[in-house]
C-alpha positions as CSV (number, residue, x, y, z in Angstrom):
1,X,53.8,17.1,18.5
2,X,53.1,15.9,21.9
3,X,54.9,18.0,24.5
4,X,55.8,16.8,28.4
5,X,55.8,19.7,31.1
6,X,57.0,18.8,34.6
7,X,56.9,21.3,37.0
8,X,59.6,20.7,40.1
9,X,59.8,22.2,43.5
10,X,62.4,24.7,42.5
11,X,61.6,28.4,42.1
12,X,60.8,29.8,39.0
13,X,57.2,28.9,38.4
14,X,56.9,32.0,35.6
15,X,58.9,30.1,33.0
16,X,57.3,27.3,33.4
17,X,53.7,28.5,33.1
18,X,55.1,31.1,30.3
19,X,56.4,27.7,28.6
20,X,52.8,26.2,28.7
21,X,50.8,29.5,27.2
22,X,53.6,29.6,24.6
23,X,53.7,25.8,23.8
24,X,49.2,25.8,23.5
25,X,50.0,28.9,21.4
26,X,51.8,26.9,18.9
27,X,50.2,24.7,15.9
28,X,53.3,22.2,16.0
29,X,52.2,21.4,19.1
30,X,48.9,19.0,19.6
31,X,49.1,18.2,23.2
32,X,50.9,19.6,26.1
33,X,50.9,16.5,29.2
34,X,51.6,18.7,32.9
35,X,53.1,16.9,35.7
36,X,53.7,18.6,39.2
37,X,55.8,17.4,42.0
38,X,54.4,18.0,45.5
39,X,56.2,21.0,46.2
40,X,56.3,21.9,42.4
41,X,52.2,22.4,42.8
42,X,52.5,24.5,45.6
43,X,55.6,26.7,44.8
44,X,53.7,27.4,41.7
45,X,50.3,29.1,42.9
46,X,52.3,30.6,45.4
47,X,54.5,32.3,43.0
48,X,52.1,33.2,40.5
49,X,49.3,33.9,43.5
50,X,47.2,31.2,42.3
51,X,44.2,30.3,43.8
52,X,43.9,27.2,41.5
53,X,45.4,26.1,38.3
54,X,43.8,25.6,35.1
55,X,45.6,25.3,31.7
56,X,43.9,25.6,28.2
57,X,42.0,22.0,26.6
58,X,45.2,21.4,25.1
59,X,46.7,20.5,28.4
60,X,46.8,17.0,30.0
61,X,47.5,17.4,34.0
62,X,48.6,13.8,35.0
63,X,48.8,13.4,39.0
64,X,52.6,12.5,40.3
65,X,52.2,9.2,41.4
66,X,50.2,7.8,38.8
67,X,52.2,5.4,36.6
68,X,49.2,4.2,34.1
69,X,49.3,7.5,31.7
70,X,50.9,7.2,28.4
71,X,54.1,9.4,29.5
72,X,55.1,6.4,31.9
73,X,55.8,4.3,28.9
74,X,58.1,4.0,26.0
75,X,55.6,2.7,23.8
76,X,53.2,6.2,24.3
77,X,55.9,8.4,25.0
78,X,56.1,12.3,24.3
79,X,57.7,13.9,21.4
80,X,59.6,16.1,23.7
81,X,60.1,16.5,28.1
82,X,61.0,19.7,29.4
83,X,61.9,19.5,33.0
84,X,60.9,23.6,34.0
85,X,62.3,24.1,37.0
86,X,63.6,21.3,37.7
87,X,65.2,21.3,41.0
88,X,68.5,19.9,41.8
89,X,66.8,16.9,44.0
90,X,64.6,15.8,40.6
91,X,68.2,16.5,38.8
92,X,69.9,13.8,40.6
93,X,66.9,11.8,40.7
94,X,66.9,11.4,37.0
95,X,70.7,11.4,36.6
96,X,70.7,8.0,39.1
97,X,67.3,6.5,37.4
98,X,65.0,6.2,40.8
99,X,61.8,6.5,38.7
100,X,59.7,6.7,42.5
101,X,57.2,9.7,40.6
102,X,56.2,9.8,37.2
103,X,58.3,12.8,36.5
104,X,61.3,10.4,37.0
105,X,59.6,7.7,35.5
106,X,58.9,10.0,32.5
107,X,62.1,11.5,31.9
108,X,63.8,7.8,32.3
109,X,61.3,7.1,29.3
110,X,62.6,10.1,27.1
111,X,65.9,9.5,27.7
112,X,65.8,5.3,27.1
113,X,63.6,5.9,23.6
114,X,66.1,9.2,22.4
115,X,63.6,11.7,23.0
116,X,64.3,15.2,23.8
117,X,65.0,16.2,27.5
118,X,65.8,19.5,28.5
119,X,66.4,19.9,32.2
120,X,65.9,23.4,32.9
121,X,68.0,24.1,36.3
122,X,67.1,26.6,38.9
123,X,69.8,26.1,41.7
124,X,72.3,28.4,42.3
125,X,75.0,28.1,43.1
126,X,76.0,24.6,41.8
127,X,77.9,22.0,43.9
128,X,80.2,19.4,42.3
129,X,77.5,17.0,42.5
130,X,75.0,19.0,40.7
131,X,77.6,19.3,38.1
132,X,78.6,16.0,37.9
133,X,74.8,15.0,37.9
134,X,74.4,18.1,34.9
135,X,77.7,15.5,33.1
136,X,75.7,12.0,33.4
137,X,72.4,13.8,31.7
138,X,74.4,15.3,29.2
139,X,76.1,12.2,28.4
140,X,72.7,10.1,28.6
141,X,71.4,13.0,25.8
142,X,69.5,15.6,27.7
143,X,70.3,19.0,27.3
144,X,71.0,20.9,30.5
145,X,69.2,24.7,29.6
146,X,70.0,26.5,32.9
147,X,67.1,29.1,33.9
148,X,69.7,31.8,33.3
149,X,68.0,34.8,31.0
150,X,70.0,37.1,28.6
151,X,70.1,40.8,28.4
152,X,71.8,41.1,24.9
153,X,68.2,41.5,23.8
154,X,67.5,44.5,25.9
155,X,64.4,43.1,27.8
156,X,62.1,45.8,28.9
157,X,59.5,43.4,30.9
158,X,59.8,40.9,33.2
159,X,57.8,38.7,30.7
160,X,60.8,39.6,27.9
161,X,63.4,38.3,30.1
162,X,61.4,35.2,31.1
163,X,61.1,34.7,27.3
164,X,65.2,34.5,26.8
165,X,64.6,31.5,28.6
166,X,61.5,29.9,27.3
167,X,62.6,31.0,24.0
168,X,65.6,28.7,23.7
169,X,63.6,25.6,25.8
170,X,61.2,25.9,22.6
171,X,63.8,26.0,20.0
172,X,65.7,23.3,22.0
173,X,62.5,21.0,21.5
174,X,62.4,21.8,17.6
175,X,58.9,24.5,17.9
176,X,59.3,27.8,16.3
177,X,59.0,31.1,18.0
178,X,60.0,34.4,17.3
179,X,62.6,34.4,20.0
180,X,65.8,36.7,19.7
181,X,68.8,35.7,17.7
182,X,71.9,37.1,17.4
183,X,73.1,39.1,14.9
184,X,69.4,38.8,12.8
C-alpha cells in the first residue's frame, strides 16, 4: 500500500509525525509519500524542536510546488491521503478544487479516482464555513477525522492520547493497529 502524508500549517505536528513512525512501522504499508505546506514545515520542527527532518527509507518527501511526482496524477496515485493537520485554509482549499500546491492537487486526485481521504482538522472552534466546507468533502467521499483524542481508553501518556487519534486515521485507511476498541 502506498500511503500520502500532507502536513498543513495547523498545529498539531505530533500526530502527524506519530502517523508516519506508525505507518513505516507497518508491513501493509510499502511507501509512505510526505508533503509539507510552507507553514506545515515550519510549525512542524517547531513543535517537535526539530533542527531538521528526516523520516525512515520508506518515506518519499515530495517538495509543495512540484506537480511532476506520481501523487499529482490519477494514473500514479496513492492507495490512501491523509491530510494530518490539515488546516481549515487547505480545508476549503480542497473542498473548492484550487489545486495551486500539490497537496491540493493530490487530494483532488484521491478524491476524482475514489481513493481514501481523511482530512484530519485542527481548528477550533468551527465556523459555518468550515462546516459547510467539512459537508462538500464528505459528500465528495473524504472522511472528516477531527484531531479530537478520547479518554475512554484511560491514556496515561501524551503519546497514548495522540494514538486515539492516529489510531482511527490508520483504521480509517484500512491498516491494522492495535488501537483501542470499545467494549473488546
Amino acid at each position: 500500500m502506498k500511503v500520502t502524508v500532507a502536513i498543513t500549517g495547523a498545529s498539531g505536528a505530533i500526530y502527524a509525525n506519530r502517523l508516519i513512525e506508525k505507518l513505516c512501522q507497518s508491513q501493509q504499508v510499502d511507501l509512505v509519500y510526505v508533503v509539507f505546506s510552507v507553514n506545515g514545515l515550519k510549525i512542524f520542527m517547531e513543535e517537535l524542536g526539530l533542527d531538521n527532518v528526516t523520516f525512515p527509507n520508506k518515506c518519499k518527501v515530495f517538495k509543495y510546488d512540484d506537480f511532476s511526482v506520481p501523487i499529482a496524477s490519477g494514473s500514479n496515485v496513492a492507495d490512501a491521503m491523509v491530510i494530518c493537520p490539515c488546516s481549515g485554509a487547505t480545508m476549503a482549499k480542497v473542498a473548492a478544487g484550487i489545486d495551486d500546491n500539490l497537496i491540493i492537487r493530490a487530494a483532488g486526485v484521491a478524491l476524482k479516482e475514489r481513493k481514501k481521504l481523511v482530512i484530519v482538522l485542527r481548528e477550533t472552534p468551527y465556523s459555518l464555513v468550515h462546516i459547510r466546507n467539512m459537508e462538500t468533502l464528505t459528500l465528495a467521499g473524504s472522511i472528516i477525522l477531527p484531531a479530537s483524542p478520547s479518554f475512554y481508553s484511560l491514556p496515561k501518556t501524551l503519546f497514548q492520547l495522540v494514538d486515539t487519534v492516529v489510531d482511527r486515521i490508520l483504521s480509517h485507511i484500512g491498516i491494522d493497529n492495535d488501537g483501542y476498541r470499545w467494549g473488546d
